[in-house]
Structure formats: C-alpha cells, structure tokens
C-alpha positions as CSV (number, residue, x, y, z in Angstrom):
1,X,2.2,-22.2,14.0
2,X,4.4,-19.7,12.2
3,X,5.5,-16.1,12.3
4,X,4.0,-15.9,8.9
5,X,1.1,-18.2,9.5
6,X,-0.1,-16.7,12.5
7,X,0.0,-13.1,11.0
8,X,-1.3,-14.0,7.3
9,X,-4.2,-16.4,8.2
10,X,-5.7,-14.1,10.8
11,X,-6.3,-11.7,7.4
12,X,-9.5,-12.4,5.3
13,X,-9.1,-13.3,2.1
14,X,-6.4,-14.3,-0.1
15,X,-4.6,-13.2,-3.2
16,X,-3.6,-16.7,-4.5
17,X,-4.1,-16.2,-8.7
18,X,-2.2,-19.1,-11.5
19,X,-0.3,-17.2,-14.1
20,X,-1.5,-19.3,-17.4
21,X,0.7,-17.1,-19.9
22,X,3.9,-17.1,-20.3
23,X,4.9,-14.9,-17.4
24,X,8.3,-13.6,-15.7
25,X,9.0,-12.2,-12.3
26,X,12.0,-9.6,-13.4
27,X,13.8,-7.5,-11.1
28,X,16.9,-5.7,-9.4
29,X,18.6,-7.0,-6.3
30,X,20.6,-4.3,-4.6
31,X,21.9,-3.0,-1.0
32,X,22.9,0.4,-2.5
33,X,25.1,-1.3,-4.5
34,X,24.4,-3.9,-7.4
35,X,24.2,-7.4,-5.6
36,X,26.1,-9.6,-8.8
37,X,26.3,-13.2,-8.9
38,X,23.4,-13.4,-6.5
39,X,21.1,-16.3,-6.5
40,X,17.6,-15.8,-6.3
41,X,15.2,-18.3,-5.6
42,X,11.1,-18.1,-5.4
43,X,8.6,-20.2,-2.5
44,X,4.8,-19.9,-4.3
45,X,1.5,-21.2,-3.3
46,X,2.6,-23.8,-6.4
47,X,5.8,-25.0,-5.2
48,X,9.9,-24.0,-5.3
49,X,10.8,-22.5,-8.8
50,X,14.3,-22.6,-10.2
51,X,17.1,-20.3,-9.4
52,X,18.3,-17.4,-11.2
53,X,21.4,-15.6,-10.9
54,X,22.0,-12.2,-11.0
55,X,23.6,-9.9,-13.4
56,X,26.2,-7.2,-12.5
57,X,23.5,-4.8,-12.4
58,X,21.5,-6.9,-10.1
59,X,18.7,-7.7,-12.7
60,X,17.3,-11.6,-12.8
61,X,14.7,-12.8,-14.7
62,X,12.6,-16.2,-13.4
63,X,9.9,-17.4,-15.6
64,X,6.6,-18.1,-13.4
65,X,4.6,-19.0,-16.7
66,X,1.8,-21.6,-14.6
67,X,3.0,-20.8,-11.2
68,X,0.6,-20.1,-8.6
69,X,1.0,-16.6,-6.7
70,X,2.1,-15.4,-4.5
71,X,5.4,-16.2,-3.5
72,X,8.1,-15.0,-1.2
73,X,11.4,-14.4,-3.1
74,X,15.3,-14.9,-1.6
75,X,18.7,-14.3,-2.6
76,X,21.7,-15.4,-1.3
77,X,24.6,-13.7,-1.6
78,X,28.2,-12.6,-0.9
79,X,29.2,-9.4,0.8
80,X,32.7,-7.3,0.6
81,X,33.8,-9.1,3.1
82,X,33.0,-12.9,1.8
83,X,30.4,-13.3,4.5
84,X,27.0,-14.8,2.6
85,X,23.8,-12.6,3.1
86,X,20.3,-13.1,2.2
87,X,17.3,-10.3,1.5
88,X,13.4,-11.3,0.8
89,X,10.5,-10.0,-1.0
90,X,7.0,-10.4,-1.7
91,X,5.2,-11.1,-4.8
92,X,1.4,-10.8,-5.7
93,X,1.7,-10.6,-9.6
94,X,4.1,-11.5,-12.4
95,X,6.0,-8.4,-13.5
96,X,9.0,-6.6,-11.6
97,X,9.9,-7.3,-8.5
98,X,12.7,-6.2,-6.6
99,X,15.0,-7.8,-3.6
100,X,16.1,-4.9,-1.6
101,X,16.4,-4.0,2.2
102,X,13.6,-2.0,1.8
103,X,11.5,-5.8,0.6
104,X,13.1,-7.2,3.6
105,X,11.5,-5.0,5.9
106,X,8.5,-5.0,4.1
107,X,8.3,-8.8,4.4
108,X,9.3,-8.6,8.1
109,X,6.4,-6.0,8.5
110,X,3.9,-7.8,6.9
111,X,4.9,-11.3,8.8
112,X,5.3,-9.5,12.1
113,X,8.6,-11.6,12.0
114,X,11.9,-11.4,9.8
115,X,12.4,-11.9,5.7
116,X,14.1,-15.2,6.8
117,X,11.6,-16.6,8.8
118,X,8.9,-16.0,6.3
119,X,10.9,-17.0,3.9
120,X,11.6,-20.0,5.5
121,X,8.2,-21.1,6.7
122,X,5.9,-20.2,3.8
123,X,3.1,-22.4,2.6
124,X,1.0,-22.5,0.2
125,X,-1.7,-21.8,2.9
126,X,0.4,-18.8,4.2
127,X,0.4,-17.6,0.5
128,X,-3.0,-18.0,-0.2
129,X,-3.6,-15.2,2.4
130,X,-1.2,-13.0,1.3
131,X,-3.4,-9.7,-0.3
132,X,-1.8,-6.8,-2.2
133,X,-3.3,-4.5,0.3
134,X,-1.4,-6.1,3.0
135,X,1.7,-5.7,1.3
136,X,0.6,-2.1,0.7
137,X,-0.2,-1.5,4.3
138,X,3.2,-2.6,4.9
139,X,5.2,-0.5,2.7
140,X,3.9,2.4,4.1
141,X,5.1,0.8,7.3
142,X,8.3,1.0,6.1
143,X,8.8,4.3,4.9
144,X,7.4,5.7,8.5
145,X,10.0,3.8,10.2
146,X,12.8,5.3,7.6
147,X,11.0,8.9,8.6
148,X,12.0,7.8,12.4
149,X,15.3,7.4,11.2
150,X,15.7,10.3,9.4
151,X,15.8,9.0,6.3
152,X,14.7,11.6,3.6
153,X,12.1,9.6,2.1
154,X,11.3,12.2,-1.0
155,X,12.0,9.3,-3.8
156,X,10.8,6.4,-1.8
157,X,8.8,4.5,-3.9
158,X,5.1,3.7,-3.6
159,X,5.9,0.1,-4.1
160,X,9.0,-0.9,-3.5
161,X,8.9,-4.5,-4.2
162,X,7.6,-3.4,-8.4
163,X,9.3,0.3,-8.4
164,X,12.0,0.0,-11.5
165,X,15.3,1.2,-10.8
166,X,19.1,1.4,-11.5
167,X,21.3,0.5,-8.7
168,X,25.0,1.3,-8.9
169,X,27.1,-1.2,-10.3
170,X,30.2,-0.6,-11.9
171,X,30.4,3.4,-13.6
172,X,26.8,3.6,-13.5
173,X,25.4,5.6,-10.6
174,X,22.3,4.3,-8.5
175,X,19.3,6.9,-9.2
176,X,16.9,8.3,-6.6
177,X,15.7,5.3,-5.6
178,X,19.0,3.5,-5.0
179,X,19.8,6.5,-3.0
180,X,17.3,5.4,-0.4
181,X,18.7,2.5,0.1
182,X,22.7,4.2,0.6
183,X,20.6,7.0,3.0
184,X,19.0,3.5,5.1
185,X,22.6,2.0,5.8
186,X,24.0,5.5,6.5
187,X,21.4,6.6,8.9
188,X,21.1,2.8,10.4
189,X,24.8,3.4,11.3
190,X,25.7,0.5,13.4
191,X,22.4,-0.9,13.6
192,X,22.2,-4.3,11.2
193,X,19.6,-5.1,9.0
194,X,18.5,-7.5,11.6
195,X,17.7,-4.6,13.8
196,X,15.8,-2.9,11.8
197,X,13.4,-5.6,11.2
198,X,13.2,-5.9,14.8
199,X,12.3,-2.0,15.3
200,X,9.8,-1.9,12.8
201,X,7.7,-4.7,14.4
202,X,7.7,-3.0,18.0
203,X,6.6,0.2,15.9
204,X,2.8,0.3,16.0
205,X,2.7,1.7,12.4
206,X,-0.1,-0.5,10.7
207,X,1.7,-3.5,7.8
208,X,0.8,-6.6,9.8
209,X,-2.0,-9.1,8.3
210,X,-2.6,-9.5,11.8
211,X,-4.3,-5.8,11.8
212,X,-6.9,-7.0,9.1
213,X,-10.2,-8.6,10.7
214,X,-12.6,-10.7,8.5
C-alpha cells in the first residue's frame, strides 16, 4: 500500500463530491517568483483532466465541470537554471487553488510522505478519503514548522491551497503572501524543498489522516 493510501484510508470518512455545473479550479503557481509556462495537471477520484499552462503571472485555469473531487494537482516546470521542477496541491472544491511550496508541504503533511509520491500514487479510493479537515489539520502543520524555522508567519494564510494572491512576475511585486514564500527559501538556506518535506513529517505537529480514528 501507498504513502498516501496508508495515511488517507486509516481517516473516516471521505470528501469525494461531482461538480455538475460548470466549474473551474483557478489558481497561481509560484516559488516566490511567478512559475510561467508551467504545466499543470490534475489526478481526481474521476480520472486525469487535461493540462493547463500557466501565464506569466502563474495563474491557470482547468475546467472540472463533472469531475469528481478531490484531486491532487502538479506542475512541472523549468527553473533558472533549466533543471525541470514539480510542486503539488490538494483540492476538496472547485474554486482557487494554488501550487506553491507551501501546497507541497501541505500535501506531504497530510500523506505523511512527499507531493510526488502522492501525487504519483493517488486513487480514486485515496481521494475518496481525502476530508477538508484533514487538509486543514495540515496546514496548520505547516505554518508550525515555518515558526521552527523562523519564518515570520504574520500573512500566512489560513488556507494556503484557496488563499488568492499576486506572486512577483515581471514589475509587479509579490504581496504579503508571496513574501512567505521568498521568507521559506531564505530561512530554508541550503536546505531543498525535499528536506523540508522530510522535516515536517518527523515533526509531531498534527496534518496526518493517519491521526484521525473512525
């Protein structure tokens, strides 16, 4: 069994809901930085949607008009330095929903694994136990582990997967919540990402399905 499997379906419940109107997941993909020409793809309980790409502000738009939630969200993308990079995020409802590392280590948190992994491995059975508690149990998560890091977490937002925000792309400055993410990558120095998802799952901050009991 999965990262993601083991940790969702020990949860009770499930959040799985079809979105019968015409419905989009909107969003901004961003390090800091806008992530342009970015390709995001969703994994639902329903299936693989298409791919968007995003603008040079970060913002895509998929339709999810009769898709089954929730889904795990990707994009793939190219850093400065050419290397391709992917971030993850959750979604329990059509709307906004962001792709940031703050999402990664939410998804990470909640899967008790890494945004790739769960990203990787979800099912529609996995997503059928996804709940929107959950996913709030493992925000919070993350913005203790940013506190550990020193990370001033004033404008971190309540939801960082549906917060809306400008990321800085071009002449346009990043607002406060962009500014969490530059503060993360300062304060992670030369930590990676990839570390940080492995720090926040020896933490023993609740965010992990595997706390709920049913």
């Amino acid at each position: 069994m999965t990262a993601l499997s083991a940790t969702l379906l020990a949860a009770c419940g499930g959040g799985d809901g079809t979105v019968a109107a015409t419905a989009t997941v909107s969003g901004v993909a961003a390090t800091g930085a806008a992530i342009a020409s970015g390709i995001v793809t969703l994994k639902c309980v329903s299936g693989t949607t298409s791919a968007a790409t995003t603008g040079t502000d970060g913002s895509f738009t998929i339709d999810v008009t009769n898709v089954t939630l929730p889904c795990v969200a990707r994009v793939e993308y190219k850093d400065a330095g050419g290397t391709m990079r992917q971030l993850h995020s959750v979604i329990t409802a059509a709307g906004t929903a962001n792709i940031t590392p703050l999402t990664e280590l939410l998804v990470s948190k909640l899967s008790n694994g890494t945004g790739a992994s769960a990203f990787d491995t979800f099912t529609a059975a996995t997503g059928r136990a996804i709940t929107a508690a959950q996913v709030k149990s493992a925000a919070d998560a993350v913005k203790a582990y940013l506190v550990t890091l020193g990370v001033d977490v004033a404008n971190f937002p309540a939801d960082p997967v549906g917060a809306k925000f400008v990321a800085k792309n071009g002449s346009t400055d990043g607002d406060a919540v962009d500014k969490v993410l530059d503060a993360l990558k300062i304060k992670l120095g030369s930590k990676s990402l990839a570390d940080a998802e492995t720090d926040i799952n020896k933490s023993s901050t609740g965010g992990s399905g595997s706390t709920s009991t049913g």
